[in-house]
Backbone of each chain as ProteinMPNN parsed JSONL, in Angstrom:
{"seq_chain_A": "XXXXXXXXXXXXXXXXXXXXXXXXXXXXXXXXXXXXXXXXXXXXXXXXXXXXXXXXXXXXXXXXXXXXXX", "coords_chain_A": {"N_chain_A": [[4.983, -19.347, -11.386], [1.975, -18.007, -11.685], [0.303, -15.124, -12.557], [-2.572, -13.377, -11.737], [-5.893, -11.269, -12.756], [-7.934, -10.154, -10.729], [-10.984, -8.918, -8.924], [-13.458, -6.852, -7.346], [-16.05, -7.113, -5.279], [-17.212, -5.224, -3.788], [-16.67, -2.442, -2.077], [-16.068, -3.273, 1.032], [-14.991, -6.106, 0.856], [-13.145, -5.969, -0.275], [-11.754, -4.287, 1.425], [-11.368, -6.279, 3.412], [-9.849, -7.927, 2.188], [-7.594, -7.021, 1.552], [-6.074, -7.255, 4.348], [-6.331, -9.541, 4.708], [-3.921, -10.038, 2.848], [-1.937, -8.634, 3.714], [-0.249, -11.016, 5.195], [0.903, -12.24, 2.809], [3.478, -12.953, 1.721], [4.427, -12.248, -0.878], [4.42, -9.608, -3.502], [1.496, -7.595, -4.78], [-0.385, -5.611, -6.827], [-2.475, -3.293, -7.157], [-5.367, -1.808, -8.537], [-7.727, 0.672, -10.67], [-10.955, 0.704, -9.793], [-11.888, -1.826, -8.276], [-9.609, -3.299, -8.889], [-7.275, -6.346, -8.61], [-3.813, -7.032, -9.201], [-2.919, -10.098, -8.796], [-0.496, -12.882, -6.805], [-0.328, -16.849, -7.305], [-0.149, -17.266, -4.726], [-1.33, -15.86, -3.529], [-4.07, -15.739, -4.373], [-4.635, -18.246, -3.051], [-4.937, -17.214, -0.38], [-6.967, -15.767, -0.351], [-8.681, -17.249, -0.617], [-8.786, -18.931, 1.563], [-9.802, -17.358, 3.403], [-11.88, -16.935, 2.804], [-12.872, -15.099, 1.077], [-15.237, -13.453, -1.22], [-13.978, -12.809, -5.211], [-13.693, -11.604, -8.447], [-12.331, -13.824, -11.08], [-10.703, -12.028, -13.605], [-8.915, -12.702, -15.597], [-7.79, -13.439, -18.779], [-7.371, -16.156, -20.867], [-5.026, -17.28, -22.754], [-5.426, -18.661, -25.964], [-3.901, -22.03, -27.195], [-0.902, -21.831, -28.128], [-0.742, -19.758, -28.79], [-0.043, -15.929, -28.224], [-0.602, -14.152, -24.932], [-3.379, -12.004, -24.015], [-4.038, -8.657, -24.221], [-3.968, -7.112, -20.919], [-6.347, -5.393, -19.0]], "CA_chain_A": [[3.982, -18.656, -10.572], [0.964, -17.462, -12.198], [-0.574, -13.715, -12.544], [-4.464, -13.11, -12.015], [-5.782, -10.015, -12.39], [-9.07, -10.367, -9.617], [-11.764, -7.955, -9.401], [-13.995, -7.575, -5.545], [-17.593, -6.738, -5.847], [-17.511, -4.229, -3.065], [-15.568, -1.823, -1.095], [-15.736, -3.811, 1.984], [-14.742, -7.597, 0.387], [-11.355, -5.002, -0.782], [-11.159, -4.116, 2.586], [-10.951, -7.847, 4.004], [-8.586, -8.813, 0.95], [-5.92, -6.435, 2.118], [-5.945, -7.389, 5.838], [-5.9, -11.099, 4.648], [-3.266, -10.159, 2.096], [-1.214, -8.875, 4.245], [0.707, -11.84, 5.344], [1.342, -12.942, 1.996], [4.82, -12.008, 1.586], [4.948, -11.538, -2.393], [4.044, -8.308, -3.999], [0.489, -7.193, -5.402], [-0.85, -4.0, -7.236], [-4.208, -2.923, -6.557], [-5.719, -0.811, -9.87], [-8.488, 1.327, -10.523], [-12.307, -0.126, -10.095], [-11.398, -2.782, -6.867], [-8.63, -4.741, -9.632], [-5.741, -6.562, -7.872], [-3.208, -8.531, -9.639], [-1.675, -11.024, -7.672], [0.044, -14.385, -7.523], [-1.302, -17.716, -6.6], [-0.474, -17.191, -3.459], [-2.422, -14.38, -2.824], [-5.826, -16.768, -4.476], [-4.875, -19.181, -2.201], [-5.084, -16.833, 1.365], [-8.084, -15.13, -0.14], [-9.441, -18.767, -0.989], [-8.808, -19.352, 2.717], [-10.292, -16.531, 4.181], [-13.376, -16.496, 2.037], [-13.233, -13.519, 0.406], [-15.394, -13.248, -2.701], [-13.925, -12.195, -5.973], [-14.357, -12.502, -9.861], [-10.809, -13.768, -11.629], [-11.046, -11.533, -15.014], [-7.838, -12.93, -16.182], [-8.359, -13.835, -19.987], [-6.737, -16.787, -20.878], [-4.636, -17.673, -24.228], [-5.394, -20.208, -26.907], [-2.735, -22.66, -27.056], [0.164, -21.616, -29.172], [-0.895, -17.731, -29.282], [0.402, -14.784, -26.959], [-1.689, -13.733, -24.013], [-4.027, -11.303, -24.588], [-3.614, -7.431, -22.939], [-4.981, -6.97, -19.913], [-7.41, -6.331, -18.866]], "C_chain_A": [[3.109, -17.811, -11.5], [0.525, -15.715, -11.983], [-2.143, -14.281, -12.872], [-4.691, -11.6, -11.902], [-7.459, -10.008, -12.111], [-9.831, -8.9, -9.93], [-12.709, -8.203, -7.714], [-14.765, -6.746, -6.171], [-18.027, -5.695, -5.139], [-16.558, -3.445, -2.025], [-14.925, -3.034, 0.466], [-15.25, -6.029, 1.909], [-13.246, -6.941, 0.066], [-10.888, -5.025, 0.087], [-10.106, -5.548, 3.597], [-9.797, -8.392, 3.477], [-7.581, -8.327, 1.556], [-5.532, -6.889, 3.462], [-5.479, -8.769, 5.762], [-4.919, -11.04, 3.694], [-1.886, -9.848, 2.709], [0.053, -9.83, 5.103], [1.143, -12.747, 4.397], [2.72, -12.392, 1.455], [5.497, -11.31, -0.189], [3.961, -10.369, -2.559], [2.448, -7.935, -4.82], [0.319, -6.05, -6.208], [-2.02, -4.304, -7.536], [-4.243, -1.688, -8.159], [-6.827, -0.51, -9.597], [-9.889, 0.068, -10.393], [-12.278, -1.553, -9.235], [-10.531, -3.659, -7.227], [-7.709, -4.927, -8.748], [-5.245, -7.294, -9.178], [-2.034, -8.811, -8.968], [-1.421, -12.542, -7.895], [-1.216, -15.35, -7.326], [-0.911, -17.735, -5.197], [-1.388, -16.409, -2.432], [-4.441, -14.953, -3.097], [-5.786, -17.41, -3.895], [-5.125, -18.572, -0.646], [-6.384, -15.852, 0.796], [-9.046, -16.52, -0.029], [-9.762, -19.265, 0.634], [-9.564, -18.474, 3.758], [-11.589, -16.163, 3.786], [-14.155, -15.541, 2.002], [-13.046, -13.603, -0.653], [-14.233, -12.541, -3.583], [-14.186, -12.642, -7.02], [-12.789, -12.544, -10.625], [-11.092, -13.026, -12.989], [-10.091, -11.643, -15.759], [-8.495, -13.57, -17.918], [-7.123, -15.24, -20.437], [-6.201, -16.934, -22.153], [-4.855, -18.511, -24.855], [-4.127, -20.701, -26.609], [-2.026, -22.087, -28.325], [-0.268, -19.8, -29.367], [-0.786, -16.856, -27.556], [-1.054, -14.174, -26.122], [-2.308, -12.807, -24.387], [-3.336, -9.535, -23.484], [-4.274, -7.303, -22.2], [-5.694, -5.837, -19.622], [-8.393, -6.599, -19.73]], "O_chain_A": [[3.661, -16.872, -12.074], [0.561, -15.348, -10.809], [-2.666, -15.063, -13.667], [-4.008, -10.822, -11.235], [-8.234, -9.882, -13.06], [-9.522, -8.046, -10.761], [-12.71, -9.245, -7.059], [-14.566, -5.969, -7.105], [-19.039, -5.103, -5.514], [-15.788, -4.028, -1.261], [-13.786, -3.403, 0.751], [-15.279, -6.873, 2.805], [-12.255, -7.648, 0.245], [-9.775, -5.54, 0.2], [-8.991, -5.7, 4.095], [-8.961, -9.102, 4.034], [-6.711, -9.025, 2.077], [-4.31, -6.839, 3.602], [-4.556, -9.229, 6.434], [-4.728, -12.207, 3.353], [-0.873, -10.489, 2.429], [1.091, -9.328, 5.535], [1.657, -13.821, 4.711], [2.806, -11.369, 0.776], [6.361, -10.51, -0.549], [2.931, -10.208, -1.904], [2.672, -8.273, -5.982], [1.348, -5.379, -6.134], [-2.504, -5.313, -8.048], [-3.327, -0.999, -8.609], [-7.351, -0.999, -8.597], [-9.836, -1.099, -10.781], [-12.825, -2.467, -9.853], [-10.317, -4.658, -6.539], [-7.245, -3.997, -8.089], [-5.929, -7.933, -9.977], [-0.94, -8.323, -8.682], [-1.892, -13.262, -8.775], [-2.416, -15.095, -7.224], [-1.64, -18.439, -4.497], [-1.846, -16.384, -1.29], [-5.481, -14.735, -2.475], [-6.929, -17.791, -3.643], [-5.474, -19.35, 0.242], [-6.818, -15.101, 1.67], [-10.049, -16.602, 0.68], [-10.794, -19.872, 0.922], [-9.882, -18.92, 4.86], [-12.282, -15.28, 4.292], [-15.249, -15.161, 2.421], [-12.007, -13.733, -1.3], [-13.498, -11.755, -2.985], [-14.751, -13.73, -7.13], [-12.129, -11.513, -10.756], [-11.963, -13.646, -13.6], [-10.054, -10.859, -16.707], [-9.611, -14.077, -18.027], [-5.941, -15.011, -20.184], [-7.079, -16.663, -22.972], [-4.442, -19.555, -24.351], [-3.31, -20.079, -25.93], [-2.606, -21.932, -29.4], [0.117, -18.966, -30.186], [-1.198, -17.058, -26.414], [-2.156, -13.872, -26.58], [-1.829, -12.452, -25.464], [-2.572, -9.413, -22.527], [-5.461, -7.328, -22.528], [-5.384, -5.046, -20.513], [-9.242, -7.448, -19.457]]}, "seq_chain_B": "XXXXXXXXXXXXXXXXXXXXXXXXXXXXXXXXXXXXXXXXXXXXXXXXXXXXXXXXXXXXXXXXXXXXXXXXXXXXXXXXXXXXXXXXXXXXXXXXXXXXXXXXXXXXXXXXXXXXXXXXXXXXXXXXXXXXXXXXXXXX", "coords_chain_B": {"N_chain_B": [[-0.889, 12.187, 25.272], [-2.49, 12.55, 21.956], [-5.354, 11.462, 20.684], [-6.06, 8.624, 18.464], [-7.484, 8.859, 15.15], [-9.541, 8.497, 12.156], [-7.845, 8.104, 9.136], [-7.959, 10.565, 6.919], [-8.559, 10.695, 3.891], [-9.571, 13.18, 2.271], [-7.726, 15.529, 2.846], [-5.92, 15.525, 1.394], [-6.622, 16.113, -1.173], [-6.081, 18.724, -2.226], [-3.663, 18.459, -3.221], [-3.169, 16.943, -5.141], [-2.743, 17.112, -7.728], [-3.568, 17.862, -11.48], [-1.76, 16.801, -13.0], [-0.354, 15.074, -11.445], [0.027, 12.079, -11.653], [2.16, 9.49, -13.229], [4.229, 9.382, -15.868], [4.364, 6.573, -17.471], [6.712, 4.775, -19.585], [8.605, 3.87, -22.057], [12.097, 4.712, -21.352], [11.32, 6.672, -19.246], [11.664, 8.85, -16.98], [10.923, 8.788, -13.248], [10.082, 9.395, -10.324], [10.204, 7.051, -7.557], [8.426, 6.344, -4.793], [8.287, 5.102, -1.738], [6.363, 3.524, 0.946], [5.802, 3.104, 4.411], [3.372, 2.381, 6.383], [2.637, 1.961, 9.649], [0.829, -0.954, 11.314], [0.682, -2.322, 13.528], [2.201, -1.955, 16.547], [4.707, -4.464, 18.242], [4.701, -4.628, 21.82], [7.696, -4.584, 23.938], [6.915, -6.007, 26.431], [4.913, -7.912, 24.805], [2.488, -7.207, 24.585], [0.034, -5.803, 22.291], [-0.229, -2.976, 20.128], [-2.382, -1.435, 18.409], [-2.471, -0.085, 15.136], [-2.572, 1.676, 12.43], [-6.144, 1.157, 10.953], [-7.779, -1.675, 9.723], [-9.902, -0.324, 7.89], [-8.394, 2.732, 7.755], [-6.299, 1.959, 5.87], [-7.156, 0.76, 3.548], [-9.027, 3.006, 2.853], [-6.592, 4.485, 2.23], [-5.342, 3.445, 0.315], [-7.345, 3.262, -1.752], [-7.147, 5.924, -2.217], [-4.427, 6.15, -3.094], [-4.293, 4.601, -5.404], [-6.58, 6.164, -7.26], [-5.389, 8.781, -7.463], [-3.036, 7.941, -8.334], [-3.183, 6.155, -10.459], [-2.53, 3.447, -9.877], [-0.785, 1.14, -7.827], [1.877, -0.638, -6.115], [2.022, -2.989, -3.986], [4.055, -4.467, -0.739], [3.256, -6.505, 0.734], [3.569, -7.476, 4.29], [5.644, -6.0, 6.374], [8.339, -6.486, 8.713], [9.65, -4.968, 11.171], [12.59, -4.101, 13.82], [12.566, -1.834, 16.183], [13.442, 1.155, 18.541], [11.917, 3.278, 20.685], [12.623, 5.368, 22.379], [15.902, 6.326, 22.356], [17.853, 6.254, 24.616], [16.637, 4.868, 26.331], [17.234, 1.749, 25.413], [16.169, -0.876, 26.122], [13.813, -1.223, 27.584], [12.019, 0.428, 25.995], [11.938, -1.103, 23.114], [10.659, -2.693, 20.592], [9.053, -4.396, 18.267], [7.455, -3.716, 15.229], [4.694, -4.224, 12.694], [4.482, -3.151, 9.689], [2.235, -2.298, 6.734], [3.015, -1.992, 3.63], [3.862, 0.412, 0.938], [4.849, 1.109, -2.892], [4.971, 3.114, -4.805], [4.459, 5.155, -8.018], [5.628, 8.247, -9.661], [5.154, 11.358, -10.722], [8.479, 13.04, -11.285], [8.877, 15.427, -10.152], [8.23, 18.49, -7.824], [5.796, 18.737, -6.825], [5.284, 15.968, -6.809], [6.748, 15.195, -4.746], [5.23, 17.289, -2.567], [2.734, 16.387, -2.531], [3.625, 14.175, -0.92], [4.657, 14.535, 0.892], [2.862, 16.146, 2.326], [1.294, 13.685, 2.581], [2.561, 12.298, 4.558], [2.298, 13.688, 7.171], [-0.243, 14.082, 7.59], [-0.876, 11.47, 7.872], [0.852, 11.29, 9.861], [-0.24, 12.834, 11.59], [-2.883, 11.586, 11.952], [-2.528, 8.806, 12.964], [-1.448, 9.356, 15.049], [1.777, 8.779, 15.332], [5.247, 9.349, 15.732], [6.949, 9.454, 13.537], [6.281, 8.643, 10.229], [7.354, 6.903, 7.591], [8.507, 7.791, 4.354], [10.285, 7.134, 1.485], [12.183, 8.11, -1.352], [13.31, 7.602, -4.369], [14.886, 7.663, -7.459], [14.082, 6.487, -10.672], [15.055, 4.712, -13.649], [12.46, 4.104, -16.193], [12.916, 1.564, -18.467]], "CA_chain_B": [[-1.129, 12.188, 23.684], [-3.545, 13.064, 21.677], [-5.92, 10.19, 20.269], [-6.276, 8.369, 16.837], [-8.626, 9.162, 14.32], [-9.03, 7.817, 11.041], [-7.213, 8.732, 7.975], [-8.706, 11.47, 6.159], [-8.085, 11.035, 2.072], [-9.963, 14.371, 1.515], [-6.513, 16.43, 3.203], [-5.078, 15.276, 0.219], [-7.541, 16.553, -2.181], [-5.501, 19.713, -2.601], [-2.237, 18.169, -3.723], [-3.476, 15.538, -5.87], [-3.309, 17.96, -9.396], [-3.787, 16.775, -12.304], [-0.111, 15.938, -13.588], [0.161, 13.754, -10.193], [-0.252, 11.12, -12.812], [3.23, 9.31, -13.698], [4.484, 9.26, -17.54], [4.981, 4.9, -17.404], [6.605, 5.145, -20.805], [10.658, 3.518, -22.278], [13.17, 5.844, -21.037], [11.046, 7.654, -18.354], [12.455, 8.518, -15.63], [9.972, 8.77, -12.738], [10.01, 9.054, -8.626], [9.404, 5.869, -6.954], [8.02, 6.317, -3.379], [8.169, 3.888, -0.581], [5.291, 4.285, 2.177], [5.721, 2.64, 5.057], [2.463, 2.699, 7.888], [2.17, 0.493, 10.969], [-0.264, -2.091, 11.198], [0.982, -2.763, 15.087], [3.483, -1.903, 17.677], [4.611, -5.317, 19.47], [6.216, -4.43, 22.471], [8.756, -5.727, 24.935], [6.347, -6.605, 27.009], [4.179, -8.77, 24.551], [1.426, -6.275, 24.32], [-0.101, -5.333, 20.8], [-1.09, -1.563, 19.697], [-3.053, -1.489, 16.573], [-2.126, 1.457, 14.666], [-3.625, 1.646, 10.983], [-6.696, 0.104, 11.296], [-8.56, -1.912, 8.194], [-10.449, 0.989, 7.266], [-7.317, 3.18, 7.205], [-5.609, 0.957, 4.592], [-8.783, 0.858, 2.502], [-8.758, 4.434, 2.162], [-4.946, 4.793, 1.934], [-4.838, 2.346, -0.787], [-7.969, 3.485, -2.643], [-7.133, 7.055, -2.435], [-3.216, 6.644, -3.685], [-5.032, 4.27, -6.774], [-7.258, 7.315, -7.551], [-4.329, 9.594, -7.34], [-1.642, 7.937, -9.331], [-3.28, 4.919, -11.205], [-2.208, 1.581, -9.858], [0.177, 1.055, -6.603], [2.293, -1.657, -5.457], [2.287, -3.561, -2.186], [5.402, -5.907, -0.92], [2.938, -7.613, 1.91], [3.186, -6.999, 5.102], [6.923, -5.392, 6.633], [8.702, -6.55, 9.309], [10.874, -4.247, 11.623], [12.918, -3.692, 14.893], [13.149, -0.265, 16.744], [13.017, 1.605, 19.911], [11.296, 4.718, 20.908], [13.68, 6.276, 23.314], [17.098, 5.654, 22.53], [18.137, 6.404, 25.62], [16.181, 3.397, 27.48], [16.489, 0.684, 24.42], [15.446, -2.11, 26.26], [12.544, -1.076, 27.905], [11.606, 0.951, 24.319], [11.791, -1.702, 22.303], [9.204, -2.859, 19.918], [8.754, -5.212, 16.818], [6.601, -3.114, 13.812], [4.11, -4.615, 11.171], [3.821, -2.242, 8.518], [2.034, -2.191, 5.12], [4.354, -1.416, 2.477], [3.348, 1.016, -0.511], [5.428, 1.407, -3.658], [4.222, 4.594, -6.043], [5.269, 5.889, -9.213], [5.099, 9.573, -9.659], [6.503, 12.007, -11.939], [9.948, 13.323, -11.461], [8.449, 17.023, -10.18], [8.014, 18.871, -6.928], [4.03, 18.459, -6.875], [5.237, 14.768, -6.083], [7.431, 15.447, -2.984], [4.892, 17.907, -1.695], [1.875, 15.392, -1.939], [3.88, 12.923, -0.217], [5.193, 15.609, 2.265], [1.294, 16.29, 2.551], [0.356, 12.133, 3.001], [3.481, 12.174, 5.775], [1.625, 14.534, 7.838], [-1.715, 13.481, 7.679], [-0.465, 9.659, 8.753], [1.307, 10.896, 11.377], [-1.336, 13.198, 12.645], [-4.453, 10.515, 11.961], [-2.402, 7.933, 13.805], [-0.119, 9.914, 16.359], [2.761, 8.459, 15.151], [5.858, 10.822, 15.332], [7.534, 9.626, 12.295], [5.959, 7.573, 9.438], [8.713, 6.754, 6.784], [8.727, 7.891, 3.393], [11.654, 6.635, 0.891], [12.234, 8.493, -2.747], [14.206, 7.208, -5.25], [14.909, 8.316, -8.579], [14.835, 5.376, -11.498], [14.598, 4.553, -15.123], [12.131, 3.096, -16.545], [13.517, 1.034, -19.668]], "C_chain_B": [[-2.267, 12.271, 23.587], [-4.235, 11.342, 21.424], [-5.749, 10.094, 19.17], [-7.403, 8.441, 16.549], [-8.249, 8.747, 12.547], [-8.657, 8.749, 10.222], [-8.182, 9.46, 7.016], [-8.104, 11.515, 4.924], [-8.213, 12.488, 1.492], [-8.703, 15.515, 1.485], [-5.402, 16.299, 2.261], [-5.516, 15.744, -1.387], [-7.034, 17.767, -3.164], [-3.983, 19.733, -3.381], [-2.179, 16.943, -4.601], [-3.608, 16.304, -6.934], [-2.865, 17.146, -10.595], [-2.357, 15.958, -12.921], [0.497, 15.621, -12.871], [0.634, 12.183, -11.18], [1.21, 10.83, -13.523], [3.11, 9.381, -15.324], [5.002, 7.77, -17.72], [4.83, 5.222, -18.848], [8.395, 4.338, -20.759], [10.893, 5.052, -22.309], [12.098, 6.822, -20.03], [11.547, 7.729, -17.149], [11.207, 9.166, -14.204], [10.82, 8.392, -11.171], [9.258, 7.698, -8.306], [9.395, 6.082, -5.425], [7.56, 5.011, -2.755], [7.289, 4.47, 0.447], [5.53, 2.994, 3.227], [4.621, 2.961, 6.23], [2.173, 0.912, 8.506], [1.317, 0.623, 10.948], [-0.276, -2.026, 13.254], [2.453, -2.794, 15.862], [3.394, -3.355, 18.484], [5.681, -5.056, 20.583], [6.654, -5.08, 23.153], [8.162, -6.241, 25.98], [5.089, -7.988, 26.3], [2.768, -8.137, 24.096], [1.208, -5.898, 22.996], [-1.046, -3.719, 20.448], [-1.531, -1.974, 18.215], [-3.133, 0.021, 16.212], [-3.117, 1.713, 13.558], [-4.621, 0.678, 11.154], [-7.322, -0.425, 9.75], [-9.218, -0.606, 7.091], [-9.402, 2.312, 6.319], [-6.661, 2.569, 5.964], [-6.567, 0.882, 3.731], [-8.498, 1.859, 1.973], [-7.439, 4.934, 2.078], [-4.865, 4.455, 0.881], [-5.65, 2.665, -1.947], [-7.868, 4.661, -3.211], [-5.643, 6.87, -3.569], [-3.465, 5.701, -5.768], [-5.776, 5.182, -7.686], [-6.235, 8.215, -7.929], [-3.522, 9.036, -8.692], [-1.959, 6.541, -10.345], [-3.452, 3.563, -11.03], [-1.047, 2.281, -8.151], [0.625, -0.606, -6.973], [2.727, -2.463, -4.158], [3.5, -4.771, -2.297], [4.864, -6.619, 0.362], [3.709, -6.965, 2.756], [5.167, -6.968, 5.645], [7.337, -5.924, 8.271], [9.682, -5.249, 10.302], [11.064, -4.095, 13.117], [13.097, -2.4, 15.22], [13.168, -0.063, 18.316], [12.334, 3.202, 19.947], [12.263, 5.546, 21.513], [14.889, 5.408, 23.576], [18.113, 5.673, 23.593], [17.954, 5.21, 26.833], [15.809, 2.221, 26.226], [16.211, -0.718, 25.0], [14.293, -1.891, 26.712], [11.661, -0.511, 26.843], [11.629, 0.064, 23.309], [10.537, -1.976, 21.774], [9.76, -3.558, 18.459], [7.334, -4.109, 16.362], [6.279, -4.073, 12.784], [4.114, -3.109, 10.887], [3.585, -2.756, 6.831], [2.758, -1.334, 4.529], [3.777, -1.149, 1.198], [4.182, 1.355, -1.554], [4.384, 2.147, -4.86], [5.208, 5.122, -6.882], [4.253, 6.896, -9.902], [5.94, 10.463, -10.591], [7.46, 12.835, -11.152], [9.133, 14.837, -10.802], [8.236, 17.688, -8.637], [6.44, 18.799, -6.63], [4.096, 16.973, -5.915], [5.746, 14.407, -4.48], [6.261, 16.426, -1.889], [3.474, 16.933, -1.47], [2.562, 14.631, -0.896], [4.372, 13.629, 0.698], [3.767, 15.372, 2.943], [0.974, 14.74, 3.385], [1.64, 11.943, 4.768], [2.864, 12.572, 7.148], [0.597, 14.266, 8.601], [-2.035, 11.983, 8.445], [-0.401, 9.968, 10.114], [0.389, 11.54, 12.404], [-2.367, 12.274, 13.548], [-3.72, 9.256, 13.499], [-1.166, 7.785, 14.886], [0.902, 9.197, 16.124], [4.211, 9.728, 15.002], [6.968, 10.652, 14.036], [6.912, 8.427, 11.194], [7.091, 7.972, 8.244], [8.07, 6.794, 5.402], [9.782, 8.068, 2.403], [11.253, 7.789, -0.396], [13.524, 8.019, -3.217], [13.945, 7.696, -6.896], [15.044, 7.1, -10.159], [13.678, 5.475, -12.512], [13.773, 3.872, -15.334], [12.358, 2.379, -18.328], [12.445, 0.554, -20.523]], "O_chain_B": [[-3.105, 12.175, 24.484], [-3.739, 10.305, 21.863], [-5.344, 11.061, 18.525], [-8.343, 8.202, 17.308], [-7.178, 8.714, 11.941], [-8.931, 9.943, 10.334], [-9.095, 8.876, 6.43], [-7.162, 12.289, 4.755], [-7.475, 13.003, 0.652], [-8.542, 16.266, 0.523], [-4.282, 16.808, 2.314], [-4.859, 15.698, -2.427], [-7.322, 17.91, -4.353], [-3.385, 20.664, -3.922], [-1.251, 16.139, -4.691], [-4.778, 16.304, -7.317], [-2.119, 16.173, -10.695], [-2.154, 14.769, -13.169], [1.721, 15.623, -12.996], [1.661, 11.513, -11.073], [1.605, 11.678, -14.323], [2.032, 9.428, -15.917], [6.154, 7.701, -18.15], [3.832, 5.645, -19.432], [9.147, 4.272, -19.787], [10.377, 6.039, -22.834], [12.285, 8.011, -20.289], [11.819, 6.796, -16.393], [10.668, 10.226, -14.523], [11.705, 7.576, -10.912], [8.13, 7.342, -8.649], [10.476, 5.966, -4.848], [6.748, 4.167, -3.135], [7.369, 5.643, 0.811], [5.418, 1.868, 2.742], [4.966, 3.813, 7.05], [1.852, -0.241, 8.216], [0.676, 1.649, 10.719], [-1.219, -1.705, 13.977], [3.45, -3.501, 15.714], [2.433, -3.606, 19.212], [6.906, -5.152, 20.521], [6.25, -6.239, 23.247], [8.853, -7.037, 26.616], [4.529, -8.806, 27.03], [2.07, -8.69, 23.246], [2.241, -5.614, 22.39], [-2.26, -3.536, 20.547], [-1.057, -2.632, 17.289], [-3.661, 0.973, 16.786], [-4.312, 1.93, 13.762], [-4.32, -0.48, 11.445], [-7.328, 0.324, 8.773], [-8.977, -0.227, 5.945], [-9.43, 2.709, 5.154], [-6.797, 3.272, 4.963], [-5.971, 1.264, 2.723], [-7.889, 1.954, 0.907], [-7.384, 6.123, 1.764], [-4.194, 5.21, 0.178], [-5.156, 2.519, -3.065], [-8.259, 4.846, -4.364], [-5.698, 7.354, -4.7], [-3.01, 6.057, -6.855], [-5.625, 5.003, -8.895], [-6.323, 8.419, -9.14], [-3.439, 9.595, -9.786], [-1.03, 5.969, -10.915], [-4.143, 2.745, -11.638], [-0.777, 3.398, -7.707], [0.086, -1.447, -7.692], [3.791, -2.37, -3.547], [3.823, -5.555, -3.19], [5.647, -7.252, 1.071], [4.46, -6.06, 2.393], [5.891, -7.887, 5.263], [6.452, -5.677, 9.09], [10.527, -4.688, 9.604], [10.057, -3.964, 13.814], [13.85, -1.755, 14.49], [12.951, -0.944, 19.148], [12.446, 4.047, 19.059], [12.644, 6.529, 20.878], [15.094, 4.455, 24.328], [19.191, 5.105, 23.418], [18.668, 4.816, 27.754], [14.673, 1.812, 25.987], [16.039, -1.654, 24.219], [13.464, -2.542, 26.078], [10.522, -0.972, 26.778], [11.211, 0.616, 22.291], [9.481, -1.621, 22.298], [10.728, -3.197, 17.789], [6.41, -3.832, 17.126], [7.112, -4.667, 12.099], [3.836, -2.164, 11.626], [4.342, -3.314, 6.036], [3.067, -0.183, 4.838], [3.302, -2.001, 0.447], [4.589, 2.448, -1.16], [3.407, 1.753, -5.496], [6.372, 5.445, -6.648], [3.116, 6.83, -10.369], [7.069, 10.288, -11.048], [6.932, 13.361, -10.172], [8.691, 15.293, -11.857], [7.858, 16.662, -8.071], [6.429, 18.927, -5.406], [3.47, 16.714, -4.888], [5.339, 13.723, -3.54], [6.354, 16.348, -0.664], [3.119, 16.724, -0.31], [1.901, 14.468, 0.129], [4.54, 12.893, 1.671], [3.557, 14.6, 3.879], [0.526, 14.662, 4.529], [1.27, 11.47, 5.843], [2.941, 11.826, 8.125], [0.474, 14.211, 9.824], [-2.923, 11.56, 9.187], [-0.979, 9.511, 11.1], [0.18, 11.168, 13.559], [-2.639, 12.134, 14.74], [-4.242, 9.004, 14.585], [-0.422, 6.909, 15.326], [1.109, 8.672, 17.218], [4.154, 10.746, 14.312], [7.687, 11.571, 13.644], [7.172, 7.257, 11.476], [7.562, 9.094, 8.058], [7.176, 5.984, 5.159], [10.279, 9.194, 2.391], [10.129, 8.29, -0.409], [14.585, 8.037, -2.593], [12.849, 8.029, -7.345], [16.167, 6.961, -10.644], [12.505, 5.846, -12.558], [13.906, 2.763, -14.815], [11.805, 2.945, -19.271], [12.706, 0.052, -21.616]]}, "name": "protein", "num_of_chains": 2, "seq": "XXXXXXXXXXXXXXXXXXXXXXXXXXXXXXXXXXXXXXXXXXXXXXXXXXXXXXXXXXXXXXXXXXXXXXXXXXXXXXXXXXXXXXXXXXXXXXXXXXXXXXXXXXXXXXXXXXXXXXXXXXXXXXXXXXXXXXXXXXXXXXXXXXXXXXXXXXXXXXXXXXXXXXXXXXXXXXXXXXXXXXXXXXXXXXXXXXXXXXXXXXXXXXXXXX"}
């Protein structure tokens, strides 16, 4: 199961996320500046509820350690 | 009863000082707070109250981010109760609640904010008890 660490462009796209996040039964944390990081399950019920965001996850070369987030 | 009104962040303004702010560090030892607020009373009749509304949770969630850094949610809470234990079948009720996990420092500042956010819940959304957990754990 994957980590993203998402980003919403406006208070009220945050607002929607949580209401539609709510029935995702795994765990999130919400950070400063509208960040979430959450699973793929949580991109797949925002994916469904079509509510913008921007993924700002950084990804790793192959063979080298992830980078720090964010 | 009185009515609901939304959650006021600012009533918190006064207990939010600056070394609210956990020490996430090896070997700290740090308060972890559990928040529990209903989403919706379902009761034994089928009927749905809406308690916290979107808005509320917005500013619950943005304020305790502001406050202490980061939060953690465990999605949305299941639970059985009754209101008056006296008549539990007709009192019954199924509870959503959003579920908040916070890490705070080890100090009385932290118990009296969260005394403070107890308050303010139960006022904003006439509830006569909203549930707040503390626990005491390492972080390694």
């Amino acid at each position: 199961m994957a980590s993203h660490l998402i980003q919403f462009r406006s208070k009220l796209d945050y607002q929607k996320a949580i209401m539609a996040l709510l029935e995702v039964p795994q765990g999130r944390l919400g950070l400063p500046h509208l960040q979430m990081v959450v699973t793929d399950a949580h991109i797949s019920a925002l994916s469904q509820a079509g509510i913008p965001f921007d993924d700002r996850t950084k990804a790793a070369k192959n063979g080298q350690p992830a980078p720090i987030q964010p | 009863m009185a009515n609901q009104r939304p959650f006021n962040p600012e009533a918190l303004t006064p207990f939010a000082v600056p070394w609210i702010k956990p020490n996430i560090g090896n070997w700290a030892t740090v308060w972890r707070y559990t928040l529990l607020v209903p989403v919706e009373h379902i009761l034994a009749d089928g009927s749905v109250r809406t308690v916290a509304t979107p808005e509320d949770l917005l500013n619950l969630e943005l304020m305790l981010i502001e406050h202490f850094g980061g939060i953690t949610t465990l999605g949305q809470c299941l639970g059985l109760g009754m209101r008056d234990p006296k008549d539990p079948v007709a009192s019954r009720e199924t509870n959503k609640h959003a579920s908040y996990l916070v890490y705070a420092p080890a100090a009385p500042a932290a118990d009296q904010y969260f005394q403070a956010l107890r308050a303010e819940l139960q006022d904003a959304l006439v509830e006569a008890m909203i549930l707040v957990e503390r626990q005491e754990v390492l972080l390694l």
